[in-house]
C-alpha positions as a Markdown table, in Angstrom:
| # | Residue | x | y | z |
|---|---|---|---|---|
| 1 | Unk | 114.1 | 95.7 | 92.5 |
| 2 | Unk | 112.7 | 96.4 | 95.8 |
| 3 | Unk | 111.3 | 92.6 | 96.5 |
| 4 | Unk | 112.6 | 89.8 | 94.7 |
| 5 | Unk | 111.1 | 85.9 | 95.2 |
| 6 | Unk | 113.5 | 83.6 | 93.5 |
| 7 | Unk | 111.9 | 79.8 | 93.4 |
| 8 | Unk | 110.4 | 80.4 | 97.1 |
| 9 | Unk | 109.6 | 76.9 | 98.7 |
| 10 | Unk | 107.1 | 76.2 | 102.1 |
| 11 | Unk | 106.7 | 72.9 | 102.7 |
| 12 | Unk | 104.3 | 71.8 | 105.8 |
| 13 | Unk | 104.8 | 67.5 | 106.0 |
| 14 | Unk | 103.4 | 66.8 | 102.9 |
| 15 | Unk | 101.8 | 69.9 | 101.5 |
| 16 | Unk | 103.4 | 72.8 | 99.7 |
| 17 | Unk | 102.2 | 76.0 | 101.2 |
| 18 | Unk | 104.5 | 77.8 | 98.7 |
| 19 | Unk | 105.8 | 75.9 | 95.4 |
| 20 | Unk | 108.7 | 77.7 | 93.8 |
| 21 | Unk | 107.3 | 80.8 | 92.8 |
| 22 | Unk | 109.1 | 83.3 | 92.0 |
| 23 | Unk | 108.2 | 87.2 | 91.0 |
| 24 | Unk | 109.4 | 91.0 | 91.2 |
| 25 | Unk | 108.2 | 94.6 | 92.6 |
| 26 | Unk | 109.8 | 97.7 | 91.5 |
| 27 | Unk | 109.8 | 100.4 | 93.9 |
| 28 | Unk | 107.0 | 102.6 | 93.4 |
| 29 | Unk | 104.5 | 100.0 | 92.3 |
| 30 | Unk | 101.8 | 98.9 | 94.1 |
| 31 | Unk | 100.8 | 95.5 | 93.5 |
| 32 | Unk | 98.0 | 93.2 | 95.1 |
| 33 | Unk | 98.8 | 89.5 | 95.8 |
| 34 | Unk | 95.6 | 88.0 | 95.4 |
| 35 | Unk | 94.4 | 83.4 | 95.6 |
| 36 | Unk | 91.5 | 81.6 | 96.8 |
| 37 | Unk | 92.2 | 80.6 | 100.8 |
| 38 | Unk | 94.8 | 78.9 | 102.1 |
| 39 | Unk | 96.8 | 79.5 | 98.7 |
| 40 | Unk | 99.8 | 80.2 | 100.6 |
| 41 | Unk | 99.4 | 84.2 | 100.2 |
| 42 | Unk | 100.3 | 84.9 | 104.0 |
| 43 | Unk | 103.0 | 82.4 | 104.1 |
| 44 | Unk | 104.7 | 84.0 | 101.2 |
| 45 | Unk | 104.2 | 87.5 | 102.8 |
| 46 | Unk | 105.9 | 86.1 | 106.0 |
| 47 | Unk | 108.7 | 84.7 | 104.3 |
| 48 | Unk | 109.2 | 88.0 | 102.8 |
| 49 | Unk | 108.9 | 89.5 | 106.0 |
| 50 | Unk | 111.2 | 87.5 | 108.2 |
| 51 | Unk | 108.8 | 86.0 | 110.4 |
| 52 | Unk | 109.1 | 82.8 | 108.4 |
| 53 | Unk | 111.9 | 80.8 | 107.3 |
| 54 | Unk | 111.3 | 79.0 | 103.6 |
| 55 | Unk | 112.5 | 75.7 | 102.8 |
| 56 | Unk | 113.9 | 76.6 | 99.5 |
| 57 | Unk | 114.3 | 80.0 | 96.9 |
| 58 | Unk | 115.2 | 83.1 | 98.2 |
| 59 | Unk | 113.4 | 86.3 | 99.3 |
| 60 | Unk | 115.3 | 89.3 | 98.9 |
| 61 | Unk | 114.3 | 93.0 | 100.1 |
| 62 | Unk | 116.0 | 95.6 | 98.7 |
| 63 | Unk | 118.7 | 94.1 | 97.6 |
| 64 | Unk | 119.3 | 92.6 | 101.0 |
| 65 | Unk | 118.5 | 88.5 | 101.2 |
| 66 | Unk | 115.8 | 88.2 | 104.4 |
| 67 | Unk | 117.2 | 85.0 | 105.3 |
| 68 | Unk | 121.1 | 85.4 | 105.6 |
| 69 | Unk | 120.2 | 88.8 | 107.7 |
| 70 | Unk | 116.9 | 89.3 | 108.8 |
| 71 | Unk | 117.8 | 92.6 | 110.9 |
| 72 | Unk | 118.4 | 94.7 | 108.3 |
| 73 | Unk | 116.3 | 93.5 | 105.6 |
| 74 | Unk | 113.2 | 94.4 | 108.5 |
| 75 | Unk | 114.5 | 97.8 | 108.0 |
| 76 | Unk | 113.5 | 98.5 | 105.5 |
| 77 | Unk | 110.1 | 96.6 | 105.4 |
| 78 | Unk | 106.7 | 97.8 | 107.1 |
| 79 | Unk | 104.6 | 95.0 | 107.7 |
| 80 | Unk | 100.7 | 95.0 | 108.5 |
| 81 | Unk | 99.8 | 91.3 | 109.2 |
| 82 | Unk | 96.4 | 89.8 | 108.7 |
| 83 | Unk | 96.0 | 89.6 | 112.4 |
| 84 | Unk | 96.9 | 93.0 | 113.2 |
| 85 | Unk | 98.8 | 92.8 | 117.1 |
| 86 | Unk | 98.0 | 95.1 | 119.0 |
| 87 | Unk | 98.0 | 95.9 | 122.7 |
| 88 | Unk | 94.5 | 97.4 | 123.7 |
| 89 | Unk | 95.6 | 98.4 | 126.8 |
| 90 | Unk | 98.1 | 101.1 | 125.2 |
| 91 | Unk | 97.1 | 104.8 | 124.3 |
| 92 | Unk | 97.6 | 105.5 | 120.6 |
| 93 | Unk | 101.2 | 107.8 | 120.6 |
| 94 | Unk | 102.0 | 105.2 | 123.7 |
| 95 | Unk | 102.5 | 102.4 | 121.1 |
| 96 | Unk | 103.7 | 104.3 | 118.3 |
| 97 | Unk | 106.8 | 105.8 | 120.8 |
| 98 | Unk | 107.0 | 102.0 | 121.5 |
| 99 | Unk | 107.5 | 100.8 | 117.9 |
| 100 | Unk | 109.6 | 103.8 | 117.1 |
| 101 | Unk | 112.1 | 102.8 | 120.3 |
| 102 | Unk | 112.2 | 98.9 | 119.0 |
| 103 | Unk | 112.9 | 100.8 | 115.2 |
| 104 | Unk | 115.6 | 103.1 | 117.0 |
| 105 | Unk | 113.7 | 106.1 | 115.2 |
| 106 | Unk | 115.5 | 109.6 | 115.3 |
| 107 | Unk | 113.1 | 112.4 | 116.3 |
| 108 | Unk | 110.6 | 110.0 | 116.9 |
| 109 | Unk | 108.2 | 112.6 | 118.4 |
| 110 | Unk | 108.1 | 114.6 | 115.1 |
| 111 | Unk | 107.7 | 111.2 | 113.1 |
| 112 | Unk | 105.0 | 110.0 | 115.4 |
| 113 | Unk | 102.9 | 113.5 | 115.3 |
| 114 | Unk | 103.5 | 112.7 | 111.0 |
| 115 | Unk | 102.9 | 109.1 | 110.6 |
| 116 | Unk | 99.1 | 109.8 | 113.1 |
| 117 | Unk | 98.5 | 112.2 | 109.9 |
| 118 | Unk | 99.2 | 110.3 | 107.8 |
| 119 | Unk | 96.8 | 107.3 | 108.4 |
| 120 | Unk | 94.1 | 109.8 | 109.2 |
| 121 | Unk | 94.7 | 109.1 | 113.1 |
| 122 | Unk | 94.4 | 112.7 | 114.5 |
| 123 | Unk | 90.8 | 112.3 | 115.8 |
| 124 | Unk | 91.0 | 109.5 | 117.8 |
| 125 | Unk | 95.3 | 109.8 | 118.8 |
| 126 | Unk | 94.4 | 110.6 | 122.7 |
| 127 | Unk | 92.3 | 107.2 | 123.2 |
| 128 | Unk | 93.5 | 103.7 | 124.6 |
| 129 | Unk | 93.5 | 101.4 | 121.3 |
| 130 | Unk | 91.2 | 99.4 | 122.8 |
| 131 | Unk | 88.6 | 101.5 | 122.7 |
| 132 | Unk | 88.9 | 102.3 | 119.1 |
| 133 | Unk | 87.3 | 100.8 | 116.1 |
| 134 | Unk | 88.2 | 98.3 | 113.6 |
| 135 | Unk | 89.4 | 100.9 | 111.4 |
| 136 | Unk | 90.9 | 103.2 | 113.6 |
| 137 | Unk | 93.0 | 99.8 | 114.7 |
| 138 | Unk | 93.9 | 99.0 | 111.4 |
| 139 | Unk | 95.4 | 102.7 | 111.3 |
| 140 | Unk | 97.2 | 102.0 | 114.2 |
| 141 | Unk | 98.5 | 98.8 | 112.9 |
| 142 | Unk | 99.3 | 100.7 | 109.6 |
| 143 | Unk | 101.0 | 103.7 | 111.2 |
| 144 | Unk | 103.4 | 101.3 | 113.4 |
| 145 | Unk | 104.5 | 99.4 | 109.9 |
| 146 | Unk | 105.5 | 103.2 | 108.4 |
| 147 | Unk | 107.0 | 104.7 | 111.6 |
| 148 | Unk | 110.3 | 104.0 | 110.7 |
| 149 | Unk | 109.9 | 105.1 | 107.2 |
| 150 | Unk | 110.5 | 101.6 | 105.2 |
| 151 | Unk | 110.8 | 101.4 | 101.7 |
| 152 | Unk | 108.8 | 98.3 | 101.4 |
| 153 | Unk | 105.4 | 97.7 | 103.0 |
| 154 | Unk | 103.6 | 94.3 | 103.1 |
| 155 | Unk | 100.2 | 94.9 | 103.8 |
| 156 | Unk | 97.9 | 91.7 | 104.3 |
| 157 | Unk | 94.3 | 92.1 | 104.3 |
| 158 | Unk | 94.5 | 95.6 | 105.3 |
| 159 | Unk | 91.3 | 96.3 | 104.4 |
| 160 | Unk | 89.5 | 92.5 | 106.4 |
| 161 | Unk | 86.6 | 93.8 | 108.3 |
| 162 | Unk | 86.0 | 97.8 | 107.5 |
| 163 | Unk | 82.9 | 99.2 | 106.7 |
| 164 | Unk | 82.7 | 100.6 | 102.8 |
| 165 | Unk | 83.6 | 104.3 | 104.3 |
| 166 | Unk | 86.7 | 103.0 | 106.3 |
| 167 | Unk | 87.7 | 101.0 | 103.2 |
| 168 | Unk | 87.8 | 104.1 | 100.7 |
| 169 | Unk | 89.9 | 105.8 | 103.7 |
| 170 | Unk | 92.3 | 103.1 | 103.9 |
| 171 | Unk | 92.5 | 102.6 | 100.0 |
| 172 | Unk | 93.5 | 106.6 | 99.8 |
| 173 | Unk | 95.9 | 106.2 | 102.2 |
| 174 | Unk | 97.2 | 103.1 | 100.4 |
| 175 | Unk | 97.6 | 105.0 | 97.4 |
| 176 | Unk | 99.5 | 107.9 | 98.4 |
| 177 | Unk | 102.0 | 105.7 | 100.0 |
| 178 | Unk | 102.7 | 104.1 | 96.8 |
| 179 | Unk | 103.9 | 107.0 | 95.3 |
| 180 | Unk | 106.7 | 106.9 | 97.4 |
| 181 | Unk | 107.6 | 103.0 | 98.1 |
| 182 | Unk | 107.0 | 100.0 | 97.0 |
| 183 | Unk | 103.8 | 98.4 | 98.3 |
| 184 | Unk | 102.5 | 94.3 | 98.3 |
| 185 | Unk | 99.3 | 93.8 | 99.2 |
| 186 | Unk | 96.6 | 90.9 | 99.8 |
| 187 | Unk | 92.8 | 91.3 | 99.9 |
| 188 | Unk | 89.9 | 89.1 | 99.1 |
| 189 | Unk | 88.0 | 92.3 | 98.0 |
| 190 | Unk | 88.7 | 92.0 | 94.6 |
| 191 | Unk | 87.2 | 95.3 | 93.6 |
| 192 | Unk | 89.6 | 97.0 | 95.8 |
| 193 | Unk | 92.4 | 95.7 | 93.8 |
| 194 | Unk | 91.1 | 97.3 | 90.7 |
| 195 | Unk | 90.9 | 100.7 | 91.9 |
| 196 | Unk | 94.5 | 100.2 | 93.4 |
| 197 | Unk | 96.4 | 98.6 | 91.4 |
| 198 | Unk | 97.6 | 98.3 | 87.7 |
| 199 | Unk | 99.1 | 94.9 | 88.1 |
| 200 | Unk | 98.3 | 91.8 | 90.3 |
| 201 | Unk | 100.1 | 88.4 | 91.1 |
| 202 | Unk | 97.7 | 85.7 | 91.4 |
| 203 | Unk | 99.1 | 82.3 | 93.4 |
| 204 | Unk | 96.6 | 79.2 | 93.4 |
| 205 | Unk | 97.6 | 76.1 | 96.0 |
| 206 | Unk | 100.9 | 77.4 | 96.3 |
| 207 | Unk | 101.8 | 78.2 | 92.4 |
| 208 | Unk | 102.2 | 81.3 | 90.7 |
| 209 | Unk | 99.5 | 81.5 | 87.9 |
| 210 | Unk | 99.3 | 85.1 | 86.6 |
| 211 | Unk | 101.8 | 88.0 | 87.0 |
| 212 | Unk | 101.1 | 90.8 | 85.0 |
| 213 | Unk | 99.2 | 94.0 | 84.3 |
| 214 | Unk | 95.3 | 94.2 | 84.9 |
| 215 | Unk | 94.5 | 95.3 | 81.7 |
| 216 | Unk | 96.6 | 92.5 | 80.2 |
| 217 | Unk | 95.1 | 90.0 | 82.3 |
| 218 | Unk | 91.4 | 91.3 | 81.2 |
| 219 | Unk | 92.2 | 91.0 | 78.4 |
| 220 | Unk | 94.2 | 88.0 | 77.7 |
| 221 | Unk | 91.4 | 85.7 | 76.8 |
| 222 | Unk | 90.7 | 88.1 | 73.8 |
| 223 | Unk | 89.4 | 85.5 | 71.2 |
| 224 | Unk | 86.2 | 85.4 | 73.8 |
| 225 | Unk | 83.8 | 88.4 | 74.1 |
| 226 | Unk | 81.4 | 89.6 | 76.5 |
| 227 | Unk | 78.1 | 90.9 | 75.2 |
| 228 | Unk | 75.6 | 92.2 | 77.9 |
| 229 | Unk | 71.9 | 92.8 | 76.2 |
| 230 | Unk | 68.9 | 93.7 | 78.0 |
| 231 | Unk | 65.7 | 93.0 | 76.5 |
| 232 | Unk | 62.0 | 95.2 | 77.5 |
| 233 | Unk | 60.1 | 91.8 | 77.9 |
| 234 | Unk | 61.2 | 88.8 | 79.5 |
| 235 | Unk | 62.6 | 85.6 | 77.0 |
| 236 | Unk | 63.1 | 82.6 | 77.1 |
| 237 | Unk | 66.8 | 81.5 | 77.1 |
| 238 | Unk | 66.6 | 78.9 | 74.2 |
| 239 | Unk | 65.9 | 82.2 | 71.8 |
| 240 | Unk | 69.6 | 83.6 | 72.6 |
| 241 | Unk | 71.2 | 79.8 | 73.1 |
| 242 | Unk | 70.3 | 78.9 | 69.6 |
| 243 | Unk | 72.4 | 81.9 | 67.9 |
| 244 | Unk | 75.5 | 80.9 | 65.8 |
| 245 | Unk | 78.7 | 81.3 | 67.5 |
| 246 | Unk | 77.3 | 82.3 | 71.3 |
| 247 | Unk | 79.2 | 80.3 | 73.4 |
| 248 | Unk | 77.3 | 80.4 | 76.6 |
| 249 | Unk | 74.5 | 82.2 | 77.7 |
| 250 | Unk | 73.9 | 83.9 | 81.5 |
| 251 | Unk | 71.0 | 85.3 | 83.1 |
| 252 | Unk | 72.0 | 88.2 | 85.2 |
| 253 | Unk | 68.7 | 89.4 | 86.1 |
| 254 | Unk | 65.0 | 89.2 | 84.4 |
| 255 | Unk | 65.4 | 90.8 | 80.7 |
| 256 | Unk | 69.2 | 91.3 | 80.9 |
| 257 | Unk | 71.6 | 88.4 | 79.3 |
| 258 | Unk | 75.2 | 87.7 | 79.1 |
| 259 | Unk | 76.6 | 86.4 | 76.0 |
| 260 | Unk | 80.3 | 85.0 | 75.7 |
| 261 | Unk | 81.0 | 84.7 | 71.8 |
| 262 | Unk | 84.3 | 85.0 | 69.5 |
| 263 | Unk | 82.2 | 86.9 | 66.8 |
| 264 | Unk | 80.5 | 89.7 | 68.6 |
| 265 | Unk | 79.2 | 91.5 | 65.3 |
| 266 | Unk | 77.9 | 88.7 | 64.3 |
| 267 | Unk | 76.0 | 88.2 | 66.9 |
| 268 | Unk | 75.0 | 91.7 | 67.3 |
| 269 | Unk | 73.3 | 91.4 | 64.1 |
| 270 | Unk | 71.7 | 87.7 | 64.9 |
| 271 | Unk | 69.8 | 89.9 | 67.7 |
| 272 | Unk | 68.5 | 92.6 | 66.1 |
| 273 | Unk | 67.0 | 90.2 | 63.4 |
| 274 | Unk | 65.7 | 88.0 | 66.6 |
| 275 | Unk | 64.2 | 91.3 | 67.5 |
| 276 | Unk | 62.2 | 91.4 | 64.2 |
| 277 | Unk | 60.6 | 88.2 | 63.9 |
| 278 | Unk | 59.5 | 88.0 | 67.4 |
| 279 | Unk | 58.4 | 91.2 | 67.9 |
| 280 | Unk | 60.9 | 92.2 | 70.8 |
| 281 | Unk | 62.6 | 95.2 | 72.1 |
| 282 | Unk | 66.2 | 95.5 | 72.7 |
| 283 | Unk | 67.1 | 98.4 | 75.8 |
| 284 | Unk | 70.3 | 98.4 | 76.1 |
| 285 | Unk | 73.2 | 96.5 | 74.1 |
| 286 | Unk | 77.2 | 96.6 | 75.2 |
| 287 | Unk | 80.4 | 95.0 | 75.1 |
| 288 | Unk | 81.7 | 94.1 | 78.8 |
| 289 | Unk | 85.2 | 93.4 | 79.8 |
| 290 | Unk | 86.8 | 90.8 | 82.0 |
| 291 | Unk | 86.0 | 91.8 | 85.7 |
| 292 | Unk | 89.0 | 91.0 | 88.3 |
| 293 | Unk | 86.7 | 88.9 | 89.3 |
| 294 | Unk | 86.2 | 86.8 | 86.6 |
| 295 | Unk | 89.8 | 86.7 | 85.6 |
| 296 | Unk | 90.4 | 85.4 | 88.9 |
| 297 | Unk | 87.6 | 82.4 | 88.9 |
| 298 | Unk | 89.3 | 81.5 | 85.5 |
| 299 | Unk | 92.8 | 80.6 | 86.7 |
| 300 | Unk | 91.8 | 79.6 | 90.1 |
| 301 | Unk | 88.5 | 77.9 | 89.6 |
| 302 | Unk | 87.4 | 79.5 | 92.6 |
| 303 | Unk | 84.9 | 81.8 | 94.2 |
| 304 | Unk | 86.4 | 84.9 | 96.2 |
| 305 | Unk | 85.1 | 84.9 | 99.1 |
């Protein structure tokens, strides 16, 4: 296992940030870490990192437990933090030699020259940080987390404030890094998630309450189905809330309507006979799976955000 949590405990006076969770990541997966706000996502990641001490569990990084020695277990972690620190006053390869002298890196001029490659850095490597963008920093910030070449990176957020361009740039990069190490990573942008990753761990006030793969979780409520039907005229909701076995009913815009039934042929065929005695007109019928999204509002009975 490249990360193992073992019955991790935070405890801030009365609240538990972190509750005994425990979970696993292989090397070469790529796994989000997803919970509503203040969930204790960050405070996990830091424990994992180092740059917290638990109150109880352990966090162990390649075999190595962070607590009993937090040196070496940072070798082999790269971490991007929420709150990305950076010194603007610094010229791109000025902070990566930096890092790479704190990391002790071995040719560190070749690994700098690979690691600005890497992130997609090469335009904009000659300019002061500061005047860069928000996605050219978070490029920074990810470039000093691989510089020495971890096995494990920690990424929180790394996507928090980036246009939808910058975003698919970042995800790539993100994604080609995984083939090689192991990667944890936090976002609210749920949709991100889905084209990332095949499995998510999902923590709500501080307790683990999914950890499995995103198909599995999708479909894990499989007794419920989705039917979305869109109608040429406009209805009136009564029509599709008095059909047998619909278990709710949601407008999603005009003529289109959400269905949640356990008997989805039967209420395909309820439809097409509600078609025929009131003279309506049916556009478009489908099944529809479990979003991320609603998965997520389901065990955390929250809205991401």
């Amino acid at each position: 296992m490249s990360i193992e949590v073992q019955d991790l405990i935070k405890t801030y006076g009365e609240q538990k940030a972190v509750d005994t969770i425990s979970f696993s990541v292989n090397k070469g997966e790529i796994v989000g870490f997803l919970g509503p706000n203040g969930a204790g996502k960050s405070t996990t990641m830091k424990i994992i990192t180092g740059y917290l001490l638990q109150d109880g569990g352990n966090a162990i990084v390649c075999g190595i437990n962070v607590k009993d020695e937090p040196l070496l277990s940072k070798k082999k972690i790269g971490y991007l933090p929420e709150a990305n620190p950076l010194y603007f006053d610094m010229y791109v390869r000025e902070y990566l030699d930096f890092v790479a002298d704190v990391h002790e890196v071995k040719n560190k001029k070749d690994k700098i020259e690979s690691v600005i490659k890497t992130v997609g850095l090469t335009p904009e490597s000659k300019k002061k940080i500061g005047q860069l963008s928000k996605g050219y920093k978070q490029r920074v910030g990810l470039a000093a987390a691989l510089i020495h070449d971890p096995e494990v990176l920690i990424l929180d957020e790394p996507t928090s404030g980036l246009d939808p361009n910058q975003i698919i740039e970042i995800r790539d990069v993100i994604k080609n890094l995984g083939q090689e190490k192991t990667v944890l990573f936090s976002s609210h942008i749920l949709q991100e998630v889905e084209a990332i990753c095949d499995r998510v761990i999902i923590i709500n006030k501080g307790r683990l309450v999914a950890d499995d793969k995103l198909s599995n979780l999708q479909n894990a409520n499989k007794n419920n189905h989705l039917i979305l039907v869109g109608f040429k005229e406009t209805i009136n909701s009564s029509l599709l809330e008095n059909l047998k076995e619909v278990i709710s009913v949601e407008q999603l815009q005009p003529t289109n309507w959400k269905l949640e039934t356990t008997n989805p042929e039967f209420v395909r065929k309820q439809l097409m006979e509600l078609v025929l005695l009131h003279n309506l007109n049916i556009v478009s019928l489908q099944s529809d799976n479990q979003s991320l999204e609603d998965v997520f509002r389901s065990l955390t009975g929250d809205v991401k955000n």
